[in-house]
Backbone and ligand atoms as CSV (ligand in chain L), in Angstrom:
chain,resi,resn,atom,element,x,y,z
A,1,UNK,N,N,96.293,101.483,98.042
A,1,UNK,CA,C,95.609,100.695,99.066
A,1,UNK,C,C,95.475,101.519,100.360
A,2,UNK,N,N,94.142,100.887,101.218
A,2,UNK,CA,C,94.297,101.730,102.202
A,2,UNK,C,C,94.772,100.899,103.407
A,3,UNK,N,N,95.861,101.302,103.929
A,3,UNK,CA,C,96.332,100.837,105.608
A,3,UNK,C,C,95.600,101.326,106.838
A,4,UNK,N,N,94.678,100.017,107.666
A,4,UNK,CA,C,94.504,100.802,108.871
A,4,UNK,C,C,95.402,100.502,109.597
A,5,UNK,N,N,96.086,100.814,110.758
A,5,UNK,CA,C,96.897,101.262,111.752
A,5,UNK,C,C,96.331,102.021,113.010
A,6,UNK,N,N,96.044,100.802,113.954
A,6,UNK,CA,C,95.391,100.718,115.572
A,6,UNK,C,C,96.354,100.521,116.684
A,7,UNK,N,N,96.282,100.833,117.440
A,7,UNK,CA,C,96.614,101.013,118.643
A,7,UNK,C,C,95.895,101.682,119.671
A,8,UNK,N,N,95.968,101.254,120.883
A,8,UNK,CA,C,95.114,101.541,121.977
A,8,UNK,C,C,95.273,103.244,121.830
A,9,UNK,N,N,96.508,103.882,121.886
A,9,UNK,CA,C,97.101,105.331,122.250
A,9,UNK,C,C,98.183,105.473,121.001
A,10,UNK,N,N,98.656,106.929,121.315
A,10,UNK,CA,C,99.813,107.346,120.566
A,10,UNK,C,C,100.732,106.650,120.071
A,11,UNK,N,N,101.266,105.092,120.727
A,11,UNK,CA,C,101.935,104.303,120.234
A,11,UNK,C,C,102.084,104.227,118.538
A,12,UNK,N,N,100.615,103.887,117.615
A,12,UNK,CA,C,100.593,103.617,116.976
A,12,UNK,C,C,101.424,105.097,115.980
A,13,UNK,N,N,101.132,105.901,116.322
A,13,UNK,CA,C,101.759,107.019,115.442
A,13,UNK,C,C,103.374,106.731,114.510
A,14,UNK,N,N,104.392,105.964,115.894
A,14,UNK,CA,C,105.728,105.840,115.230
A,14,UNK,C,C,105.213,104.797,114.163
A,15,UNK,N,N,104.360,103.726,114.535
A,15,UNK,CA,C,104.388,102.897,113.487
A,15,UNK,C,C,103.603,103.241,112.032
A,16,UNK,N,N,102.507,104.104,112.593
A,16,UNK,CA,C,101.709,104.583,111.041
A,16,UNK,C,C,103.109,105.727,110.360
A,17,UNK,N,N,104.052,106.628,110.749
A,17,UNK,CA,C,104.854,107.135,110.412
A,17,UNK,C,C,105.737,106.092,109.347
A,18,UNK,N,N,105.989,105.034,110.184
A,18,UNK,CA,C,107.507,104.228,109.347
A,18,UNK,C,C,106.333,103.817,108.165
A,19,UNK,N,N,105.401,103.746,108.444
A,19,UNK,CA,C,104.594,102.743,107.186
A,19,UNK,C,C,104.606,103.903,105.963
A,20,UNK,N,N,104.302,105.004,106.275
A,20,UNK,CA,C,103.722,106.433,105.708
A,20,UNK,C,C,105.121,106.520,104.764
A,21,UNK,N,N,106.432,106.354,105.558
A,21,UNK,CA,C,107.818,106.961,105.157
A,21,UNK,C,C,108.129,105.756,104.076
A,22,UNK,N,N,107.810,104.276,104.539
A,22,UNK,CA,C,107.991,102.988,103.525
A,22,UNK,C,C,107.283,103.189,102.739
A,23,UNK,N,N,105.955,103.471,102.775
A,23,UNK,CA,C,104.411,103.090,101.177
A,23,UNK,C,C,103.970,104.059,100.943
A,24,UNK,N,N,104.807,105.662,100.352
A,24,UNK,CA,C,104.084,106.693,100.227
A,24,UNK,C,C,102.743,106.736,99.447
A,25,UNK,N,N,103.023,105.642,98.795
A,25,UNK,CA,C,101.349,105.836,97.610
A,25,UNK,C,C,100.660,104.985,98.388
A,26,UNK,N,N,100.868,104.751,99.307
A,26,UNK,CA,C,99.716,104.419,100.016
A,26,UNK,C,C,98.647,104.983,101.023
A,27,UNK,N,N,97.661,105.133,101.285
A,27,UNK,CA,C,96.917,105.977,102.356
A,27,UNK,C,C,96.987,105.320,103.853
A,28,UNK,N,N,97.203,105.870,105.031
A,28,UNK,CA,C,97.255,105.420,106.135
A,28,UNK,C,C,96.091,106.044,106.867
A,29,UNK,N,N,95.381,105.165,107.895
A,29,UNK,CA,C,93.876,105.369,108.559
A,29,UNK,C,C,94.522,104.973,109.997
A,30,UNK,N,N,95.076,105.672,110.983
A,30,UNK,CA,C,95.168,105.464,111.888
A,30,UNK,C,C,93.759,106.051,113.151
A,31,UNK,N,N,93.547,104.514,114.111
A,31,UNK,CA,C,92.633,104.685,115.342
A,31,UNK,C,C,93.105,104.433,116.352
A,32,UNK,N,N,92.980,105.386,117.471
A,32,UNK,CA,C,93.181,104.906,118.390
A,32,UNK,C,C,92.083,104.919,119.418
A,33,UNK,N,N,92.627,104.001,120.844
A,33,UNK,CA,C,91.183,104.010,121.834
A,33,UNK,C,C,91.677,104.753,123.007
A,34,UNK,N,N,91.119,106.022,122.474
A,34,UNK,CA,C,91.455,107.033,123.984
A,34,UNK,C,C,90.573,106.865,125.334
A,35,UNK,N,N,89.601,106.083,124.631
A,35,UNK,CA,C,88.633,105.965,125.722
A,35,UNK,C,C,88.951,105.236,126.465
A,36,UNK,N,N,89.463,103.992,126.562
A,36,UNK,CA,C,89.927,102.912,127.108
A,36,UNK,C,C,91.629,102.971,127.583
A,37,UNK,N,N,92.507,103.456,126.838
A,37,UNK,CA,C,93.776,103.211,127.130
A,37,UNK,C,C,94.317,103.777,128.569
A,38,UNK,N,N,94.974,102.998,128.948
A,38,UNK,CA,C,96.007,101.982,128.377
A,38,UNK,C,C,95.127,100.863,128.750
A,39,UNK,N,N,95.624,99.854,127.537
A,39,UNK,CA,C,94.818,98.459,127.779
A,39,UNK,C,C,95.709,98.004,128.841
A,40,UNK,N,N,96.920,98.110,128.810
A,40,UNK,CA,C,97.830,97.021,129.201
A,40,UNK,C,C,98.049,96.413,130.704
A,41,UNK,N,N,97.019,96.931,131.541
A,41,UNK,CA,C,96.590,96.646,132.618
A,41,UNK,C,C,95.355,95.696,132.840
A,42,UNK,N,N,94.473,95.499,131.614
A,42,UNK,CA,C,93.125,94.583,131.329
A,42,UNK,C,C,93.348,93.634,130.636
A,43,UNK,N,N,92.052,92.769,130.540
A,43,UNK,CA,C,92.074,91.619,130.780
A,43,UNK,C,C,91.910,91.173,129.008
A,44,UNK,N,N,92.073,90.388,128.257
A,44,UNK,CA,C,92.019,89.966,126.634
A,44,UNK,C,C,90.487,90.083,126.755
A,45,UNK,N,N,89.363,89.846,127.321
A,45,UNK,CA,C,88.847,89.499,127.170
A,45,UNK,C,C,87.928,91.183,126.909
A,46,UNK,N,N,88.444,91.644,127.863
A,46,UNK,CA,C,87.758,93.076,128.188
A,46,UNK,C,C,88.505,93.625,126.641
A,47,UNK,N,N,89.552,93.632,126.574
A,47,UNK,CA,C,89.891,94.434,125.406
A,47,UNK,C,C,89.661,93.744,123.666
A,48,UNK,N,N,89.150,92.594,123.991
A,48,UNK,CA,C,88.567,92.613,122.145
A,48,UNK,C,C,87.361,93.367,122.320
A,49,UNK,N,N,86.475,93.150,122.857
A,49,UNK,CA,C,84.733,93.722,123.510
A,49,UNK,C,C,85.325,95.598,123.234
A,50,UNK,N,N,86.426,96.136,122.751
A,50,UNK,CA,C,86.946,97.497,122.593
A,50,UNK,C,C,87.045,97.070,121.312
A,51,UNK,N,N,88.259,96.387,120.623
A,51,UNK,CA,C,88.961,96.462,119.898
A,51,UNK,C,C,87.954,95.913,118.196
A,52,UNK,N,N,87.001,95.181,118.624
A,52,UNK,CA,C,86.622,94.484,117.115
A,52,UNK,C,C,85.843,95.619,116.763
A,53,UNK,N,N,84.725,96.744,117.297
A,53,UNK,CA,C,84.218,97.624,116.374
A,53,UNK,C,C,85.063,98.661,115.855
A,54,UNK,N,N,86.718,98.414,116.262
A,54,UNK,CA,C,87.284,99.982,115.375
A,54,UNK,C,C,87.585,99.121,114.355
A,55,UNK,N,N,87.890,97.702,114.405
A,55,UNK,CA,C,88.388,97.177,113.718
A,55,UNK,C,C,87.409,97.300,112.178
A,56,UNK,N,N,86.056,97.084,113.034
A,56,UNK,CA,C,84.742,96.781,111.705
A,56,UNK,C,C,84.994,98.259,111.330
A,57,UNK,N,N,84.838,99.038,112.010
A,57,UNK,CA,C,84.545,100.701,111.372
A,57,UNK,C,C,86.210,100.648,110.229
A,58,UNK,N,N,87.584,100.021,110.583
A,58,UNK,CA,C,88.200,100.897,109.729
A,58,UNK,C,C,88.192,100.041,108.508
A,59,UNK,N,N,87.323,98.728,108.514
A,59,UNK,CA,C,87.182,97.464,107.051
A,59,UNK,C,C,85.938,98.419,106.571
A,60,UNK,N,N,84.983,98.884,107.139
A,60,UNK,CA,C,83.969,99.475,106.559
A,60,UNK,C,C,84.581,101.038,105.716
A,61,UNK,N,N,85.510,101.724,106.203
A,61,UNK,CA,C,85.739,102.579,105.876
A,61,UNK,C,C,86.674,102.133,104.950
A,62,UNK,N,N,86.995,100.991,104.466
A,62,UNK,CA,C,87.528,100.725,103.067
A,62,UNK,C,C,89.079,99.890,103.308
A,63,UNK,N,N,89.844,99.979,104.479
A,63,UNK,CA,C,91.113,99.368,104.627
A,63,UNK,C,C,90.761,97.929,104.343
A,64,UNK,N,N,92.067,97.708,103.869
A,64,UNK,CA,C,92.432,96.278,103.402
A,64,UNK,C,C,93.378,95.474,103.935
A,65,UNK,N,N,93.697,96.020,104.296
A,65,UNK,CA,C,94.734,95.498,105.807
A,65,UNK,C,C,94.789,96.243,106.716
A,66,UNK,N,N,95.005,95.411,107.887
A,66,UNK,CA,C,95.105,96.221,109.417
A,66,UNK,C,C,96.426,95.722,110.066
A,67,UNK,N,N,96.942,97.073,111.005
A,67,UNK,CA,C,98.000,96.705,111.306
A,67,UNK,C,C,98.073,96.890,112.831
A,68,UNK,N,N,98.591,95.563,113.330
A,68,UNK,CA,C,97.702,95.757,114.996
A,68,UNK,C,C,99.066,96.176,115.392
A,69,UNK,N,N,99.167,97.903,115.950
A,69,UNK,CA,C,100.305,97.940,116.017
A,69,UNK,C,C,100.396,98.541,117.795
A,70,UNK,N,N,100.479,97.036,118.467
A,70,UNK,CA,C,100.004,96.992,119.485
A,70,UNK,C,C,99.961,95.411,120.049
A,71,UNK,N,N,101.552,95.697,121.052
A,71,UNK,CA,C,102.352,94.245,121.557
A,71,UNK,C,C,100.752,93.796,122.537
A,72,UNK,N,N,100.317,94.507,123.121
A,72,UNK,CA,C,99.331,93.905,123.868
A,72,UNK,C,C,97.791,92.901,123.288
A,73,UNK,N,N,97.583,93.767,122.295
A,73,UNK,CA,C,96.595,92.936,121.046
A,73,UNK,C,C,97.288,91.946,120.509
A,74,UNK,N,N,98.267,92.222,120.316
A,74,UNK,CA,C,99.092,90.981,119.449
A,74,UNK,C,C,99.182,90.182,120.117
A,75,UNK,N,N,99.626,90.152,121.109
A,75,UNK,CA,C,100.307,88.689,122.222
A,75,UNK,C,C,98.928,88.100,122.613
A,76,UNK,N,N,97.691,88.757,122.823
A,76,UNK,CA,C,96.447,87.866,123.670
A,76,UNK,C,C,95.237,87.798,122.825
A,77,UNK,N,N,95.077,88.263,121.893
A,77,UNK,CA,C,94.005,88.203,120.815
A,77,UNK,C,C,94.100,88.150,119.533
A,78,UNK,N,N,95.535,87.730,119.079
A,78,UNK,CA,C,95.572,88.130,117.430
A,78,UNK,C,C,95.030,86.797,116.859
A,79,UNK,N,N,95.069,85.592,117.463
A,79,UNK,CA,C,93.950,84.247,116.672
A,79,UNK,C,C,93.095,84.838,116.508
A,80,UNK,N,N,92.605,85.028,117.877
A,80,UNK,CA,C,90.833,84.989,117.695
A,80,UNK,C,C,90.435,86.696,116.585
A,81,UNK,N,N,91.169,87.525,116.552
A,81,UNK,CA,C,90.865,88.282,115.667
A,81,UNK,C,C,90.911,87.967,114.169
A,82,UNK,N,N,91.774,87.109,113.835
A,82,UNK,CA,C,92.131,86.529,112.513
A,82,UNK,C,C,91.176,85.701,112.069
A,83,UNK,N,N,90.611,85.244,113.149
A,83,UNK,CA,C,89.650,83.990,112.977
A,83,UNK,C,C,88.275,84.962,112.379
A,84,UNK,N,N,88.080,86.169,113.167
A,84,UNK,CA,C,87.091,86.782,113.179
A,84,UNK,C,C,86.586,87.486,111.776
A,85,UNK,N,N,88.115,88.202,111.378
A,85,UNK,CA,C,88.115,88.804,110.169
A,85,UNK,C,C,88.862,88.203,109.271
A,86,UNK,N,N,88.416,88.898,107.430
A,86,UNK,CA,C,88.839,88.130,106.499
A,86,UNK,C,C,90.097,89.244,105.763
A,87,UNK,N,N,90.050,90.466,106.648
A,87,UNK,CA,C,91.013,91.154,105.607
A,87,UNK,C,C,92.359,90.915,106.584
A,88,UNK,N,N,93.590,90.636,105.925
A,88,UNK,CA,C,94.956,90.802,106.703
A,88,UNK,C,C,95.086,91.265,107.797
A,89,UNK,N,N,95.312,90.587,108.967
A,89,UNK,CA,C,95.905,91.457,110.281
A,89,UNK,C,C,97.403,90.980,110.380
A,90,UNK,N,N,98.017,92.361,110.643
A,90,UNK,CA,C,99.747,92.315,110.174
A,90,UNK,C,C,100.266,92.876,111.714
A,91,UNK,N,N,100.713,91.757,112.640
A,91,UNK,CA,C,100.764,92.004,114.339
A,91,UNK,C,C,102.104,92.001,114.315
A,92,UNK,N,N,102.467,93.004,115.425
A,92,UNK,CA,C,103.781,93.254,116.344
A,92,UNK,C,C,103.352,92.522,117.074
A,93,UNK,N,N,105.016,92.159,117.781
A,93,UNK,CA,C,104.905,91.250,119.431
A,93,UNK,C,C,106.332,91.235,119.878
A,94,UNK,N,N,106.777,91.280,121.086
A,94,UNK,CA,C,108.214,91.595,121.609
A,94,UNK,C,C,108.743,90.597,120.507
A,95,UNK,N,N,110.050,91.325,120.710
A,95,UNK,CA,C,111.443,90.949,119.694
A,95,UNK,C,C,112.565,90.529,120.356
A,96,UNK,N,N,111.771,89.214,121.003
A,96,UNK,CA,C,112.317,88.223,121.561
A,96,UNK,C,C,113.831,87.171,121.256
A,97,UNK,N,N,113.348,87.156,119.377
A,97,UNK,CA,C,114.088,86.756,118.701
A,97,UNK,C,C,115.143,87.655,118.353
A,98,UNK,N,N,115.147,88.607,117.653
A,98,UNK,CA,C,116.298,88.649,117.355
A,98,UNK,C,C,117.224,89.418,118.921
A,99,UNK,N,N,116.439,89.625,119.771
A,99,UNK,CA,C,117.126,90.198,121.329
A,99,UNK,C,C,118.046,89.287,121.315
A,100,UNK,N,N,117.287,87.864,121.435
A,100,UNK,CA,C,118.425,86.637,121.976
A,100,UNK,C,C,119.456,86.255,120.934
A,101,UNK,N,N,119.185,86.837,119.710
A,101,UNK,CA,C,120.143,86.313,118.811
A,101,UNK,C,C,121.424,87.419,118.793
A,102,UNK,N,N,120.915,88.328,119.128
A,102,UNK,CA,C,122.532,89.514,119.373
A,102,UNK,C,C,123.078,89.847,120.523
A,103,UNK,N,N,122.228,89.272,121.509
A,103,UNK,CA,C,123.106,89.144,122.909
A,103,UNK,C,C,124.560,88.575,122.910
A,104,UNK,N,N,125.516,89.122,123.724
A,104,UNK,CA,C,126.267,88.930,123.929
A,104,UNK,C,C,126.877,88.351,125.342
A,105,UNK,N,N,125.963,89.020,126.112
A,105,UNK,CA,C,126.169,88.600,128.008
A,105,UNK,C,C,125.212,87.761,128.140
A,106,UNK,N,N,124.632,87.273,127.316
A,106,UNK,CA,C,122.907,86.444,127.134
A,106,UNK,C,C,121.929,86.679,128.470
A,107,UNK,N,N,122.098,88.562,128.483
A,107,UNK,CA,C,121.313,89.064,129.432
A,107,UNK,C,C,120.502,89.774,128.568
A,108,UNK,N,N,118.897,90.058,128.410
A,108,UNK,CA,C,118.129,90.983,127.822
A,108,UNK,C,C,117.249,91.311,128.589
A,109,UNK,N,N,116.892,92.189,128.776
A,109,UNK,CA,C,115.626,93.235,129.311
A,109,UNK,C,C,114.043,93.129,128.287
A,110,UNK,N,N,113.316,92.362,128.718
A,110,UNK,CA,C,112.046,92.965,127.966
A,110,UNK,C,C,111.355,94.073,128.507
A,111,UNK,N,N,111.104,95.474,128.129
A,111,UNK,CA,C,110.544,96.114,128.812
A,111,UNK,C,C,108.279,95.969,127.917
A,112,UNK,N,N,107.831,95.712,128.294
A,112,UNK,CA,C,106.543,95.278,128.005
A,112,UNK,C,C,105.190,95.551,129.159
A,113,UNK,N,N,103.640,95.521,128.700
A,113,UNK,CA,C,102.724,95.942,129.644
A,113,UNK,C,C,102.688,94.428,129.975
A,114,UNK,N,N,101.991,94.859,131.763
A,114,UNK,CA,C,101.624,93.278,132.130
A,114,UNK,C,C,100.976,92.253,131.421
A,115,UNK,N,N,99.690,92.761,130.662
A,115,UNK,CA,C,99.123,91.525,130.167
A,115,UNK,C,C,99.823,90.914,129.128
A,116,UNK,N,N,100.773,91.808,128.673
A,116,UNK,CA,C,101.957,91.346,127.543
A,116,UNK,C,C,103.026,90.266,127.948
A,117,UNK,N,N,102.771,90.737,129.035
A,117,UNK,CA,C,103.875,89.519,129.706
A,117,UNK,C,C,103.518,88.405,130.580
A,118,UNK,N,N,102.098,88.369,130.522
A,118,UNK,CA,C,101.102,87.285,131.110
A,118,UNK,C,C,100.830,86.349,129.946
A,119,UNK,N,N,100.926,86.902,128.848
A,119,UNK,CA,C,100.418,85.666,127.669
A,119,UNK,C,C,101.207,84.761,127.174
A,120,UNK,N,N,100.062,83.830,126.723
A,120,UNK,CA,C,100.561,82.871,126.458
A,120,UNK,C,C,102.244,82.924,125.560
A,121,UNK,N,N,101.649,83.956,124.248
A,121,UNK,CA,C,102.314,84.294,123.053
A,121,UNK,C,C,103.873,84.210,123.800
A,122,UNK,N,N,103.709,85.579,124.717
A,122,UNK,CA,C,104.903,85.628,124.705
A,122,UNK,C,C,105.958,84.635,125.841
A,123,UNK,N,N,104.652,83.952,126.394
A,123,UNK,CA,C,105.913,82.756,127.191
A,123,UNK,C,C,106.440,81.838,126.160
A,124,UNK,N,N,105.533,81.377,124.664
A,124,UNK,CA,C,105.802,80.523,123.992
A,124,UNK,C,C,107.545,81.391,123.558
A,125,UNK,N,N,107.146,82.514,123.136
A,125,UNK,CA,C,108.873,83.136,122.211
A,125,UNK,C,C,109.716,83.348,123.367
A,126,UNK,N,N,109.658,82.812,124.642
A,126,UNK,CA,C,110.665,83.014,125.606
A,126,UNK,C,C,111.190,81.804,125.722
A,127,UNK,N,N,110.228,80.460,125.462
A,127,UNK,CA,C,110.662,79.439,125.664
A,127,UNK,C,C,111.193,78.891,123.930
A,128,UNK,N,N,111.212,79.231,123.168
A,128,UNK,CA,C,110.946,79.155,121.819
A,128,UNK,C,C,112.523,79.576,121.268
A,129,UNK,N,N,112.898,80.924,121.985
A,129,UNK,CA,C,113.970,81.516,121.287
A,129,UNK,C,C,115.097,82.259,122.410
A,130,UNK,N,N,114.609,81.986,123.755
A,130,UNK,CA,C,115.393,82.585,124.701
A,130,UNK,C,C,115.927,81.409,125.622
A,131,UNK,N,N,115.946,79.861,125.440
A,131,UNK,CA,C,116.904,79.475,126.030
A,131,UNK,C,C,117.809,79.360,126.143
A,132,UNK,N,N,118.435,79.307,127.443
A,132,UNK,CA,C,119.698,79.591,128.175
A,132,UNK,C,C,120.019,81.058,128.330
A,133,UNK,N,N,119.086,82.011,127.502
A,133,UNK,CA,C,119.127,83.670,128.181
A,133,UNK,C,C,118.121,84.099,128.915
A,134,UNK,N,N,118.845,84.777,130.054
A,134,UNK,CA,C,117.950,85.234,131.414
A,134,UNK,C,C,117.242,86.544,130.594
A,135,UNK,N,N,116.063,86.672,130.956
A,135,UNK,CA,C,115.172,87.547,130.749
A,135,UNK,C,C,114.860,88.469,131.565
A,136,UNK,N,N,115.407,89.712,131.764
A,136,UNK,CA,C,114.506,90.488,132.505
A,136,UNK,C,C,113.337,91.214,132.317
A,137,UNK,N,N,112.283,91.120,133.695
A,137,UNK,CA,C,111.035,92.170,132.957
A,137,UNK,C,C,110.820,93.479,134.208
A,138,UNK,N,N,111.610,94.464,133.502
A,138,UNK,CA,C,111.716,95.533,134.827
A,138,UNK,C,C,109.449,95.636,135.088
A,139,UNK,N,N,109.388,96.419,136.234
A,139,UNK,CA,C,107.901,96.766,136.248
A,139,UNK,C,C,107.899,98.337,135.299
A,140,UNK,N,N,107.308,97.808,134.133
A,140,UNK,CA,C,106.433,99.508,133.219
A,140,UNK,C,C,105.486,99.103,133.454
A,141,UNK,N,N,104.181,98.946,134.276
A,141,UNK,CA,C,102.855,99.185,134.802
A,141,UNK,C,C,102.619,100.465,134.464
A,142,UNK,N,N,103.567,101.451,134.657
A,142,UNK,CA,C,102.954,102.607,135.120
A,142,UNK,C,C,103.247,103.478,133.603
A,143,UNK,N,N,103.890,103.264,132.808
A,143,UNK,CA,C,104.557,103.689,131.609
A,143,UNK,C,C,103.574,104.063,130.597
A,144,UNK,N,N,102.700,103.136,130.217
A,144,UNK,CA,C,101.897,103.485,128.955
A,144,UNK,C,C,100.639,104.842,129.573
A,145,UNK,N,N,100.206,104.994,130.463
A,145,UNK,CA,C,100.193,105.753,131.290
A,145,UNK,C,C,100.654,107.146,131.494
A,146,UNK,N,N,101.563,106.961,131.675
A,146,UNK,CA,C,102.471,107.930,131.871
A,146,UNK,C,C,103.106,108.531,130.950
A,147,UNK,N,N,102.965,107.795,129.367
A,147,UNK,CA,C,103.371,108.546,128.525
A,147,UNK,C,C,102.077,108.822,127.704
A,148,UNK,N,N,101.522,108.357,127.908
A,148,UNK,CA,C,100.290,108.541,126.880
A,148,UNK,C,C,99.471,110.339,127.265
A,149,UNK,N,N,99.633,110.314,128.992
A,149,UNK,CA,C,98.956,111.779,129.592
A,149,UNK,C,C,100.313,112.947,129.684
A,150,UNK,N,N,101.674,112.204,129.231
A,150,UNK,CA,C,102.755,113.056,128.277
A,150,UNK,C,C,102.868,113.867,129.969
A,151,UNK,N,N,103.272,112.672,130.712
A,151,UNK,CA,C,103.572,112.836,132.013
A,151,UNK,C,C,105.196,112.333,132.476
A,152,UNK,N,N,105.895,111.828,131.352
A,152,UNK,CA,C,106.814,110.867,131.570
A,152,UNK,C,C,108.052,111.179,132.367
A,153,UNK,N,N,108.027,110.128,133.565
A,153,UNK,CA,C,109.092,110.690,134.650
A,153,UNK,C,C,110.676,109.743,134.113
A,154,UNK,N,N,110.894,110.569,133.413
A,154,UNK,CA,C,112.625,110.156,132.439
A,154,UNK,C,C,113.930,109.447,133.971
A,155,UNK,N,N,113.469,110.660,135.261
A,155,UNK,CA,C,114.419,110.016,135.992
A,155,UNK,C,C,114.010,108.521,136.230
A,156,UNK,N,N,112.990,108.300,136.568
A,156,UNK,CA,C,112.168,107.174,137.128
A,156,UNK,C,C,112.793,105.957,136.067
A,157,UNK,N,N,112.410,106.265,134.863
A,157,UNK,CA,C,112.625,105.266,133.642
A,157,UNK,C,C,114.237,104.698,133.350
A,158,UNK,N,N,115.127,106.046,133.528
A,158,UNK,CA,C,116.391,105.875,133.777
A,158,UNK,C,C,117.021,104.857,134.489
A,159,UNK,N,N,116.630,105.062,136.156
A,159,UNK,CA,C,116.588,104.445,136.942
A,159,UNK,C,C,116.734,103.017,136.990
A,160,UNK,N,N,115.388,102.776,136.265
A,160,UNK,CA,C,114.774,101.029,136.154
A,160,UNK,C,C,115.750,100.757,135.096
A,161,UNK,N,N,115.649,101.363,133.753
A,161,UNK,CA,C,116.794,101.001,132.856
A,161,UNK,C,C,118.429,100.466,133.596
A,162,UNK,N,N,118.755,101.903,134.293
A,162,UNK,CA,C,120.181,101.458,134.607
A,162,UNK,C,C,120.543,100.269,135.623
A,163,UNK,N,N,119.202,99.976,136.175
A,163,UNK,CA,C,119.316,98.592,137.332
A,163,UNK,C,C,119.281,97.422,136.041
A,164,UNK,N,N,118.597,97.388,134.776
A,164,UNK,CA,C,118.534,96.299,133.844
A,164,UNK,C,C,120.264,95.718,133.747
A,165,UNK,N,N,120.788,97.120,133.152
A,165,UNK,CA,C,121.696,97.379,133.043
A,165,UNK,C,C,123.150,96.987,134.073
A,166,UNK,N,N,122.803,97.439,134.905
A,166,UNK,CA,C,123.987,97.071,136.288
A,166,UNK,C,C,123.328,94.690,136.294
A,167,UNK,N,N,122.636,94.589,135.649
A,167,UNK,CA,C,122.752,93.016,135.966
A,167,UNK,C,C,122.881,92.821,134.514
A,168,UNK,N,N,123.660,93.401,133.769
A,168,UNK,CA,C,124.518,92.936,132.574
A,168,UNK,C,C,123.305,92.966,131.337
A,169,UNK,N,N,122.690,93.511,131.080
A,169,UNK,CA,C,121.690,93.145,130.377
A,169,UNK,C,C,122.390,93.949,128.881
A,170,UNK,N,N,122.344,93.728,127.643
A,170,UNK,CA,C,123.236,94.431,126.987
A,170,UNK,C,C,122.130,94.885,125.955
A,171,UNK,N,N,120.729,94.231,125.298
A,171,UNK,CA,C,119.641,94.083,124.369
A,171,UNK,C,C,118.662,94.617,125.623
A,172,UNK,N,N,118.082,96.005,124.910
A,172,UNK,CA,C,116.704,96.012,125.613
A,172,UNK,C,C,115.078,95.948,124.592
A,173,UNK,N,N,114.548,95.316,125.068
A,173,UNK,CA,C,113.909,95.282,123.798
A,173,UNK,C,C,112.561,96.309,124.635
A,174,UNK,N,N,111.906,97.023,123.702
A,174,UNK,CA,C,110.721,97.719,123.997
A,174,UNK,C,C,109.612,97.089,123.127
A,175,UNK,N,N,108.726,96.554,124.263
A,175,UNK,CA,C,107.491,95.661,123.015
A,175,UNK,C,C,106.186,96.345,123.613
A,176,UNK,N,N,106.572,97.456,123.621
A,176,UNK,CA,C,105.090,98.552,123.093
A,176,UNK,C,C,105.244,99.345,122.882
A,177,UNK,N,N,104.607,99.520,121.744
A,177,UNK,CA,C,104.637,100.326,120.792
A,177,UNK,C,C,104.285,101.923,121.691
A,178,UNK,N,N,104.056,102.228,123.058
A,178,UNK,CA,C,103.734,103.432,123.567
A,178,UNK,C,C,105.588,103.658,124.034
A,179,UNK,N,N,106.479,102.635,124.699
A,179,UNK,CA,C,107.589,102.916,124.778
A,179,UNK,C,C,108.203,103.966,123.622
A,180,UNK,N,N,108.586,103.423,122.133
A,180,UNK,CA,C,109.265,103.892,121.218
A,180,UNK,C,C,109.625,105.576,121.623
L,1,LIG,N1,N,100.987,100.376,122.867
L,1,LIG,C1,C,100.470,99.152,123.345
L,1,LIG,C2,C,101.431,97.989,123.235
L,1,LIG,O1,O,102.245,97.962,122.323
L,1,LIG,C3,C,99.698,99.146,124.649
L,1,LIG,C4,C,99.868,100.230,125.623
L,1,LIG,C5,C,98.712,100.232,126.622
L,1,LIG,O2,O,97.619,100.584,126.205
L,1,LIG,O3,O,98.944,99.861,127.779
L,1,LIG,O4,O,101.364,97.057,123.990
């Protein structure tokens, strides 16, 4: 079978890798949108008007499932894409759940892009699976960005991490796939 595997940027690579290392007899078709990225600063609306012709080009080019491997597509457009198309879309989205289920200080860090943390999706799995644990959302605005032009300021990231950290946070979860 053939797997497509999308993402705005490089993100998608760790995930077409684990798929590659899980389904060797399988073929992997990874796209990404260099033209556009990082989405994670725009609006759902602006980024399907990107996202549905790679989608048509990688069903035309024969995939049978797609793998939106990409917290920002997932959290604000994965209905209306499902609705749209008939072959499998197989979505990431912060890991909300099991964060709150192995906390221990029932402090977690989501580190995520803004519009990821504007949607609906993911207020529903905050309210869904994180009550009574405080959530932090340090600012990565600048992150997908910054790693994608393979600019990444490690002290900077450190930094924000170890402040998660100094307010007890013990689970950090990374819900984009450009973090990993
Ligand atoms: N890698 C994507 C995600 O998982 C989006 C990064 C971006 O384009 O801002 O959300």
């Amino acid at each position: 079978m053939k797997i497509g595997v999308f993402d705005s940027g490089v993100g998608g690579l760790s995930v077409a890798n684990a798929i590659k290392a899980a389904l060797p007899a399988h073929e992997v078709e990874i796209r990404e949108d260099r033209e556009h990225v990082p989405y994670g600063l725009r609006q759902p609306e602006e980024i399907l008007g990107f996202v549905v012709p790679i989608f048509e080009e990688l069903i035309d080019e024969g995939c049978q499932v797609i793998v939106v491997a990409c917290n920002t597509v997932s959290t604000t457009l994965i209905t209306e894409l499902r609705e749209k198309f008939t072959v499998p879309l197989i979505a990431i989205e912060p890991m909300v759940k099991p964060a709150s289920e192995i906390t221990k200080s029932n402090v977690i860090a989501v580190c995520a892009t803004p519009t990821t943390l504007a949607s609906d999706r993911y207020a529903w799995l905050k309210k869904t699976y994180a009550e009574g644990v405080r959530v932090i959302e340090p600012d990565t605005s600048n992150w997908s960005k910054m790693i994608e032009d393979d600019k990444t300021n490690h002290d900077k990231i450190k930094e924000q991490i170890d402040e998660v950290l100094s307010e007890s946070a013990d689970v950090i979860v990374l819900a984009c796939t450009h973090y990993h």
